[in-house]
C-alpha positions as CSV (number, residue, x, y, z in Angstrom):
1,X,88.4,98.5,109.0
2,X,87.9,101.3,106.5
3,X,89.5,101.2,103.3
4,X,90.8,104.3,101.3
5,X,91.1,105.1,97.4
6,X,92.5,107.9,96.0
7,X,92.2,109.0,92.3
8,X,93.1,112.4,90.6
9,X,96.4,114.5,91.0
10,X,98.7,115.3,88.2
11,X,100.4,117.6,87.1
12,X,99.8,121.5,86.5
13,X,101.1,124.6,85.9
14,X,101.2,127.2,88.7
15,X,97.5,129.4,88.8
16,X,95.8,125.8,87.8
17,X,93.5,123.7,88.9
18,X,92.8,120.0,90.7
19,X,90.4,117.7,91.6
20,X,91.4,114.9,94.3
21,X,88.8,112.1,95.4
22,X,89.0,109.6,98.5
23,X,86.8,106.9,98.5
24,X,85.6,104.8,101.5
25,X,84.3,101.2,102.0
26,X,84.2,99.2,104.5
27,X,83.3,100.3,108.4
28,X,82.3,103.9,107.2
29,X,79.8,104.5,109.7
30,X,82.5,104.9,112.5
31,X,84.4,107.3,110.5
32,X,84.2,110.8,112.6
33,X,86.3,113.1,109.9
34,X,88.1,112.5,106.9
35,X,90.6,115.0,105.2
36,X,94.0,115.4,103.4
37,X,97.3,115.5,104.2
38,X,100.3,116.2,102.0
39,X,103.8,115.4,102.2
40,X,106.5,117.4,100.0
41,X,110.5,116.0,99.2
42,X,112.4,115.8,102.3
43,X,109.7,117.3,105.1
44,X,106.9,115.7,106.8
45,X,104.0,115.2,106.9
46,X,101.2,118.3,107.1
47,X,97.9,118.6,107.7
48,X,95.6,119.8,104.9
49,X,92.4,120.1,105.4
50,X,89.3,117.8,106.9
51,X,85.5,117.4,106.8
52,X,83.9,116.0,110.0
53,X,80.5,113.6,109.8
54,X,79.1,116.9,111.1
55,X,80.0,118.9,107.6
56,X,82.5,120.9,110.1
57,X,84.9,121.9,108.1
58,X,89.2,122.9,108.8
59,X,92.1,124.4,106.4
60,X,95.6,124.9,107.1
61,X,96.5,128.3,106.6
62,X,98.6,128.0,103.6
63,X,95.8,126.2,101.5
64,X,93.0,128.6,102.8
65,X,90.7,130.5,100.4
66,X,92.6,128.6,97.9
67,X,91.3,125.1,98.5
68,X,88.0,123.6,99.4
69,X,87.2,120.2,101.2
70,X,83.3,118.8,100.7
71,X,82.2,115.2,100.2
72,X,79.0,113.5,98.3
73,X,75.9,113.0,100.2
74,X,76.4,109.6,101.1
75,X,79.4,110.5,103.3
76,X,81.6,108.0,101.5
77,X,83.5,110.2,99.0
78,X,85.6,113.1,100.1
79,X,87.0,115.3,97.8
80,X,89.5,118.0,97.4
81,X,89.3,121.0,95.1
82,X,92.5,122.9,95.1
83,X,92.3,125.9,93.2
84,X,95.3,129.0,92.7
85,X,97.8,126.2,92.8
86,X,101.6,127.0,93.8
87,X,104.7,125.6,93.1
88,X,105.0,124.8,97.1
89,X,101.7,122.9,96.7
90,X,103.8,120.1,95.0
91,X,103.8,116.7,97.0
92,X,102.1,113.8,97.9
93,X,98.6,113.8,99.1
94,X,97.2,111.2,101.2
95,X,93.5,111.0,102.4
96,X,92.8,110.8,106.1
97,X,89.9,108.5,107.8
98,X,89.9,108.9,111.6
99,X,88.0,106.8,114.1
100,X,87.6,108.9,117.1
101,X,85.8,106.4,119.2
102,X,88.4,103.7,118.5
103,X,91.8,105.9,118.3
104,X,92.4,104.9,114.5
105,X,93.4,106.6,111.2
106,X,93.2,104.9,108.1
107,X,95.4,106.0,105.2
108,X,95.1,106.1,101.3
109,X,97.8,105.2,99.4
110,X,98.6,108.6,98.3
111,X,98.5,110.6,94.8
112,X,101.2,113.4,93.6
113,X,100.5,116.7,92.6
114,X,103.3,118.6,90.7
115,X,103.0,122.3,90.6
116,X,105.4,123.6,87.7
117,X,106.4,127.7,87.7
């Protein structure tokens, strides 16, 4: 079991900037990637960006050059730096632990992010 928690988010004005942090106890050391996902009014829900154990790292291409994905050295703490922030950034973000070897994604319990014009 891996547990998730989230702090940061807010709200901000469009050009702004946030910080987002994921936290992670439990069975970390099976954790192959962790990430962000976000999930605005009335769509689903997208695919962010992730940091594998390797320090691989993947954007979606609307949050590229915009956003950046790192964690602390102990591997435990994932953040997300989101920079040049749009209106259409606005939703909930939820932070991503998968287990590759055992099929499993943990989940945080998500934080909104308003982006006002």
């Amino acid at each position: 079991q891996v547990q998730l928690v989230q702090s940061g988010g807010g709200l901000v004005q469009a050009g702004g900037s946030l910080r987002l942090s994921c936290a992670a106890s439990g069975s970390i050391f099976s954790i192959s990637s962790m990430g962000w996902f976000r999930q605005a009014p009335g769509k689903q829900r997208e695919f962010v960006a992730a940091i594998t154990r390797g320090g691989s790292t993947n954007y979606a291409d609307s949050v590229k050059g915009r956003f950046t994905v790192s964690r602390d050295n102990a591997k435990t703490t994932v953040y997300l730096q989101m920079n040049s922030l749009k209106p259409e950034d606005t939703a909930v973000y939820y932070c991503n632990a998968n287990q590759e070897m055992y099929g499993k994604d943990y989940w945080g319990e998500g934080t909104l992010v308003t982006v006002s014009s």
